[in-house]
Structure formats: structure tokens, C-alpha cells
VEXDREN-2710 file (C-alpha; in Angstrom, 1 decimal):
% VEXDREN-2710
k/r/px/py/pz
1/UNK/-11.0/-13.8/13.2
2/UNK/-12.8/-14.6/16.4
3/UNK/-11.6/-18.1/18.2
4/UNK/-13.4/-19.7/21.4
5/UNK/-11.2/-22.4/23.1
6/UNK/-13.0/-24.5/25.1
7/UNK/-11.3/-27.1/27.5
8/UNK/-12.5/-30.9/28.1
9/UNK/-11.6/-32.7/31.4
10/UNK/-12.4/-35.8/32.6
11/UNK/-11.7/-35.7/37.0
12/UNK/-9.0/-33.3/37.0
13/UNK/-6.9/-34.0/33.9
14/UNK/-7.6/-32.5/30.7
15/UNK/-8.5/-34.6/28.0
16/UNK/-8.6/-32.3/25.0
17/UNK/-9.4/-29.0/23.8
18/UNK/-11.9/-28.1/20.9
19/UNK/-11.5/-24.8/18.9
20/UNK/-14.1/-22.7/16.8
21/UNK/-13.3/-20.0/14.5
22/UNK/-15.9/-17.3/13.4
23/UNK/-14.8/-14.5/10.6
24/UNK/-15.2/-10.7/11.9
25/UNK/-17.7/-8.7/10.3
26/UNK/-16.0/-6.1/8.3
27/UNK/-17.9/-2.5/9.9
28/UNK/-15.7/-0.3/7.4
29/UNK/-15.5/0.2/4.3
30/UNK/-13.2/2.6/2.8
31/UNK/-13.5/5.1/-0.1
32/UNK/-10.2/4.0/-2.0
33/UNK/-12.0/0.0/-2.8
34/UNK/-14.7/1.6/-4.7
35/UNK/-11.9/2.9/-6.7
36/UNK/-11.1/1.0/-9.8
37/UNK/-7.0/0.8/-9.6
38/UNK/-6.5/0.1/-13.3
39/UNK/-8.6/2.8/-14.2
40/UNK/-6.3/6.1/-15.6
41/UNK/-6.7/9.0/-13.2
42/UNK/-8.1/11.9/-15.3
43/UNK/-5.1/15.0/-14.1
44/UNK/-2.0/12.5/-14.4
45/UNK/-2.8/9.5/-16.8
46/UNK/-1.0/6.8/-14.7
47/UNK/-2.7/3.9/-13.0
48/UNK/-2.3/2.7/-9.7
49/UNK/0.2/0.2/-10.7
50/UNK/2.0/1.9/-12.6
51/UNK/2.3/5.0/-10.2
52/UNK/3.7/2.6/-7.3
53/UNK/6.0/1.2/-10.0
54/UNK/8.0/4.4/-11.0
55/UNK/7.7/5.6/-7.2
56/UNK/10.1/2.6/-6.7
57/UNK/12.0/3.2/-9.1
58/UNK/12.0/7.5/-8.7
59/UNK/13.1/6.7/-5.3
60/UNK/16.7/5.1/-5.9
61/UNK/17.4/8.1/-8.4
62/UNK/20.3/10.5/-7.2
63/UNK/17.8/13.1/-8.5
64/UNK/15.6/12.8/-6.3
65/UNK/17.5/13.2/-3.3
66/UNK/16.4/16.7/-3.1
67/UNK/12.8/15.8/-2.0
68/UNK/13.9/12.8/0.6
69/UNK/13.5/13.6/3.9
70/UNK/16.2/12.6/6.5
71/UNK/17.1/8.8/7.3
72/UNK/14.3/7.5/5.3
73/UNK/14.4/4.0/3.5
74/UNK/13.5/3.5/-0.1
75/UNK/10.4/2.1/0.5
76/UNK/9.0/4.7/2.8
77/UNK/10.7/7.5/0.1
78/UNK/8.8/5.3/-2.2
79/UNK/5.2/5.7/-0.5
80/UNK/5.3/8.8/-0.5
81/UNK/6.6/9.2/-4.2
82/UNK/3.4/7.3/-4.9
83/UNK/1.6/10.3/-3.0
84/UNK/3.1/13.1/-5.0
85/UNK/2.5/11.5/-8.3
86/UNK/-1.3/12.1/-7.5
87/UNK/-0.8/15.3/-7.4
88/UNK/-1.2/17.8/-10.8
89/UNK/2.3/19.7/-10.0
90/UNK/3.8/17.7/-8.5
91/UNK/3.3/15.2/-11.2
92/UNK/4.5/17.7/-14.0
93/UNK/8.0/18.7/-11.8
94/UNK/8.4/15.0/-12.1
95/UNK/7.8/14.2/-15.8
96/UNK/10.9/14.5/-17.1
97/UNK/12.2/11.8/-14.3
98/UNK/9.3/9.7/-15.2
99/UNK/10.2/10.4/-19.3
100/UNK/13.5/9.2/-18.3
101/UNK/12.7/5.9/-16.3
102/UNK/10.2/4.9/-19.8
103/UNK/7.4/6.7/-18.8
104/UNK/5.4/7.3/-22.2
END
């Protein structure tokens, strides 16, 4: 968003302001939007949604403790959850996890 302020006076007092807004022209457009989310990604059969989904909820697991790294949070644990699940092994170490949280 692009805003110009422009200040009214009359003598030396100021007697009101006006304000314009203009939306920014988006320049970039990145690969992942031309990505359909719902569609079923061909190695691990799990949509977008549902990916994120059992990342949150692989993420509070004691199993899974092995692959956190240090002092972080569930939701960061959870991101990158989300990130191994795209991945072909990675996705078959965590099947039975997945089989276990109602993963069909």
C-alpha cells in the first residue's frame, strides 16, 4: 500500500489533512501459487492441508523428539515436519506415525 499525506493550512495553522491510498503492484509471482494445494502430490498422496495438519499434530508426539532440533517450539518443529513430509523417505520413515495419528 502506498499512502500520500498531504497537509492543508490556512496562515500558519493547519486546517486538515487529506490521505490517498494506491495498492502496490505485485512484481513477483512465486512458483508454489500455480500450485493447486488440494491437489494429491504424486510420491506421498497427502495434500497440502492435510500435510500441515498431521505436521501439527507429529510435532507434539514423544516420538518424534528424535528429529527436533534444540529449543525449538512446536510450531517451528511443525514447519518443518510439513517439509519432511514432501519428501519420498522421509515420508515412508514417518508412515507408521502418520498410520497412528488416522492417516489412511
Amino acid at each position: 500500500i502506498i499512502v500520500k499525506v498531504e497537509q492543508h493550512k490556512t496562515g500558519r495553522s493547519i486546517t486538515g489533512f487529506s490521505f490517498s491510498f494506491k495498492q502496490k503492484k505485485s512484481a513477483t509471482h512465486s512458483v508454489e501459487s500455480k500450485r493447486d494445494p488440494n491437489t494429491l502430490d504424486l510420491f506421498s498422496k497427502i495434500t497440502d492441508k492435510q500435510r500441515h495438519l498431521f505436521a501439527n499434530k507429529l510435532s507434539e508426539l514423544p516420538e518424534m523428539s528424535k528429529y527436533s532440533q534444540g529449543t525449538e517450539s512446536y510450531q517451528q518443529f511443525a514447519v518443518r515436519i510439513a517439509a519432511m513430509l514432501q519428501d519420498a523417505e522421509k515420508f515412508k520413515e514417518l508412515l507408521p506415525l502418520l498410520r497412528k495419528l488416522g492417516f489412511q
